[in-house]
C-alpha positions as CSV (number, residue, x, y, z in Angstrom):
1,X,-247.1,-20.5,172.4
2,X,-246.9,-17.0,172.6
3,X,-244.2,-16.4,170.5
4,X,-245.9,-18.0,167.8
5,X,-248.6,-15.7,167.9
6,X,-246.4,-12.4,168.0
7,X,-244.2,-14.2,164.6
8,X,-247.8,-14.8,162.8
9,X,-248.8,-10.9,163.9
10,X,-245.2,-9.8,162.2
11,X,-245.5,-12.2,159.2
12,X,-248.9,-10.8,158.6
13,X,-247.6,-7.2,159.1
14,X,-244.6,-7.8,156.4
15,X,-246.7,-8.8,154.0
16,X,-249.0,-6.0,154.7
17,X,-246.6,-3.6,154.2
18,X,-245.1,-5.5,150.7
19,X,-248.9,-5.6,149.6
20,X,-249.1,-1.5,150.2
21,X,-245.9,-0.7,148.5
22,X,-247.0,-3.3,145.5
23,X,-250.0,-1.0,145.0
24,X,-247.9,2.3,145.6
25,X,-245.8,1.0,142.7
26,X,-248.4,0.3,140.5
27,X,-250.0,3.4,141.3
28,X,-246.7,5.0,140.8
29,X,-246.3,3.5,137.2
30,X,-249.6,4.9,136.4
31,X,-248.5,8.3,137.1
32,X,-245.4,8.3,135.3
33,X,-247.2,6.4,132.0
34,X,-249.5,9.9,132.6
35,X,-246.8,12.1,132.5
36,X,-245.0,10.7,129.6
37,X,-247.9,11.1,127.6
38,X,-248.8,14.8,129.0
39,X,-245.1,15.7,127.7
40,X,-245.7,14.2,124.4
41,X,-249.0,15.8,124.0
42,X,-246.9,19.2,125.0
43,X,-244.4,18.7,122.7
44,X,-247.1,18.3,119.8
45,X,-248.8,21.5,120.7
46,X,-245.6,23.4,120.8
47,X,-245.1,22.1,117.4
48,X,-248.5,22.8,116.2
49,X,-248.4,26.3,117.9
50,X,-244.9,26.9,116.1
51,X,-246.1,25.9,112.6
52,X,-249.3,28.2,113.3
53,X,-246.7,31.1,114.6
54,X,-244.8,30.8,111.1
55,X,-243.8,33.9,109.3
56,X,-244.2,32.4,105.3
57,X,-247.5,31.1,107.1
58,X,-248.8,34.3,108.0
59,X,-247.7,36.3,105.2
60,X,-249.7,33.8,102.7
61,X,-253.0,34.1,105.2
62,X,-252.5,38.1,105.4
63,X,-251.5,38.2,101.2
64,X,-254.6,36.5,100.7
65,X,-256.6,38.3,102.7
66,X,-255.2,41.7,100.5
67,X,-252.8,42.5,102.8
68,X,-249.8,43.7,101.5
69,X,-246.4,45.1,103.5
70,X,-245.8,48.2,104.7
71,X,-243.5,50.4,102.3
72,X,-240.4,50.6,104.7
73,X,-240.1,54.3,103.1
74,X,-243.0,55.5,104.1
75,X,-243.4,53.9,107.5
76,X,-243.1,56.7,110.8
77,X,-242.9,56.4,114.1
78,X,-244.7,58.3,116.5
79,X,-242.1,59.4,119.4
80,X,-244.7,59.5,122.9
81,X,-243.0,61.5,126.1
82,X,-242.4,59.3,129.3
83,X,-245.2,59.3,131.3
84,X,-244.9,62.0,134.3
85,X,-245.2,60.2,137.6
């Protein structure tokens, strides 16, 4: 009679533990559906951030704000001394 008790104690412990992982997996789905979605929305915002980091892009914005080039003949550099430490 006791032995029937301890096999009903297991049985109930088995299905314990299936229910547990069960909800871990779901859980676990969850996560991943989450992080497929976070790389998609990075790889849209690279994109974006890429098209906005265009040179033709910025050269119309700057040309119509009345910016024009620098005249590559004209143009100096100014040569600063290491800093002293």
């Amino acid at each position: 009679m006791v032995w029937i008790a301890v096999v009903a104690v297991l049985l109930a412990g088995v299905v314990a533990l299936n229910v547990a992982v069960l909800r871990l997996n779901v859980q676990l789905s969850k996560v991943n559906a989450e992080r497929t979605q976070l790389r998609a929305d990075k790889q849209a915002l690279a994109s974006q951030l890429s098209l906005a980091a265009a040179t033709t892009r910025i050269q119309t914005l700057a040309h119509r704000d009345g910016l024009i080039p620098a005249d590559p003949t004209q143009t100096t550099y100014v040569r600063l001394r290491p800093r002293a430490r």
